[in-house]
C-alpha positions in Angstrom: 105.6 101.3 109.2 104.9 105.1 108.4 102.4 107.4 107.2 105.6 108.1 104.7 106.2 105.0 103.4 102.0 104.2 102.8 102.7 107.4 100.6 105.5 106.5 99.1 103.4 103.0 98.3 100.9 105.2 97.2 102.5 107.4 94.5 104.8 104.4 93.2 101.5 102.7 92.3 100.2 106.1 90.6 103.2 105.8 88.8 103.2 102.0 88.0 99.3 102.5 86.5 101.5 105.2 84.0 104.4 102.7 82.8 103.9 99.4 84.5 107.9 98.9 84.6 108.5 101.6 86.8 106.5 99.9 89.5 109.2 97.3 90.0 112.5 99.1 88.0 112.0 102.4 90.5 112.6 99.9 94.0 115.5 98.5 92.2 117.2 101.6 90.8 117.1 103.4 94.3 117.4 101.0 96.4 119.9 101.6 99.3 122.6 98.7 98.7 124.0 98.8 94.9 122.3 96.2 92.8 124.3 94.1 90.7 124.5 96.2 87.0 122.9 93.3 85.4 119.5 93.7 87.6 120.1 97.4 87.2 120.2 97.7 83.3 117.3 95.2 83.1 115.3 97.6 85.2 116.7 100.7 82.8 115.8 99.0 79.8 112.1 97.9 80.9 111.6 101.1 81.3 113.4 102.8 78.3 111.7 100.1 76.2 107.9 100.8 77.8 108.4 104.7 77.3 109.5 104.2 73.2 106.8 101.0 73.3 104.4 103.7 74.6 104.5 106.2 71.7 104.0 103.8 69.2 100.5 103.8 67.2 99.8 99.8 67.2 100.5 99.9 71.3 97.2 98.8 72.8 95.2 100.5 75.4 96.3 100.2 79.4 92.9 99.6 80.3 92.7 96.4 78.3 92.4 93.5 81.0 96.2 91.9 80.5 97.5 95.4 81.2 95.8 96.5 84.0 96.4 93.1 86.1 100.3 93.7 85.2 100.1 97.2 86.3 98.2 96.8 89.5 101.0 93.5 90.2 103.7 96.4 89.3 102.3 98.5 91.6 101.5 95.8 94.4 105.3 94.2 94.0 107.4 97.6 94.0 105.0 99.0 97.0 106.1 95.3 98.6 109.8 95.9 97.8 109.9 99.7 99.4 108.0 98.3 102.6 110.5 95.3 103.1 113.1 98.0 103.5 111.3 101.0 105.4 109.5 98.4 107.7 107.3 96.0 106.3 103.7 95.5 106.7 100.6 94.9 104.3 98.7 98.2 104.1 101.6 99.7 101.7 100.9 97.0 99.4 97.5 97.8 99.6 98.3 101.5 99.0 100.9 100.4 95.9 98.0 98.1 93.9 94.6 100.4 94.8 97.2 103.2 93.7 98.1 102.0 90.2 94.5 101.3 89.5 93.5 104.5 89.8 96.6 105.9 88.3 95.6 103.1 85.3 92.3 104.7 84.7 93.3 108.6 85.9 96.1 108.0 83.4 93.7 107.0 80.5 91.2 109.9 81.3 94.0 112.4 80.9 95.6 110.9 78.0 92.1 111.2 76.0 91.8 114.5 77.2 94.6 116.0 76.4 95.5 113.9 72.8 92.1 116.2 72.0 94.3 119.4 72.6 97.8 118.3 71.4 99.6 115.4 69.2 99.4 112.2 71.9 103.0 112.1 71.8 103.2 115.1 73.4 100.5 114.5 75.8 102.8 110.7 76.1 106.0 113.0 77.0 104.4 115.1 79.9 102.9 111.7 81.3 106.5 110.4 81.4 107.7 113.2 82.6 105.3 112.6 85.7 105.4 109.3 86.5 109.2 109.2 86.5 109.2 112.2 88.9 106.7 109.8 90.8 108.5 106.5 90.9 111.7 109.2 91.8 109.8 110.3 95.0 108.4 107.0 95.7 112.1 105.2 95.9 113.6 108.3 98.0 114.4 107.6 101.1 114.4 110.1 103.4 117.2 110.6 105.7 116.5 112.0 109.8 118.2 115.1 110.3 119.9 115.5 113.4 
C-alpha cells in the first residue's frame, strides 16, 4: 500500500459524498481488466441517472440520514475496490468513507453558498463537473516510468 493509493481512497470518497454512484461506478469504469458491458452500462447509467436525479426540485437533501450512510458505503466500497487492485489494506477504506463524509457535508456547504449567487443548477453543473474529474483521478492508475 501507498501514500498514492490512501489518496486516491481519499479523493474517490470526496467524490462519492458529491454523487454517491461514482463511489462504486468510477472503480468499475477504470478498472484495469475490461468489465463485462453489462456491469459497465449499469455503472454509466447510475451515474447519468444521479446527475439528472440531482437537478431535479423534489430531490431530497444529501445530508438526510439514508443518503449520507449510502454515500459514506459508496465511498468505503469503491476505496475497497481501488485497494484490492493497488495492494490492499484497511486504511484506504478508511481514507474512502471519512472522505465522502466530509465531501457529503463540504458538498452541502458549497451548494448553499453558491445556489445564493447563481441558479442551483448551475452551481449542480460545476459540482459535477468536479467530482467526475475526482472519481477520474481517483480510478487512474499510474503507470512507473522507466
Amino acid at each position: 500500500m501507498t501514500a498514492s493509493l490512501v489518496l486516491r481512497a481519499a479523493l474517490l470518497g470526496t467524490a462519492a459524498g458529491g454523487r454517491s454512484s461514482l463511489g462504486l461506478a468510477a472503480p468499475a469504469l477504470t478498472a484495469p481488466s475490461r468489465l463485462p458491458w453489462p456491469v459497465r452500462l449499469a455503472a454509466v447509467a447510475a451515474v447519468v441517472g444521479e446527475v439528472v436525479a440531482d437537478k431535479l426540485p423534489g430531490t431530497p437533501s444529501r445530508t438526510v440520514a439514508p443518503s449520507v450512510a449510502s454515500r459514506l458505503a459508496s465511498g468505503a466500497g469503491g476505496s475497497a475496490l481501488l485497494a484490492r487492485r493497488g495492494g490492499g489494506g484497511v486504511l484506504p477504506v478508511l481514507a474512502g468513507a471519512a472522505a465522502a463524509a466530509a465531501g457529503t457535508l463540504g458538498g452541502a456547504r458549497w451548494r448553499g453558498w453558491a445556489a445564493q449567487r447563481v441558479p442551483d443548477w448551475q452551481a449542480a453543473l460545476v459540482e459535477d463537473v468536479v467530482v467526475l474529474a475526482l472519481a477520474a483521478l481517483a480510478g487512474r492508475e499510474r503507470t512507473a516510468r522507466p
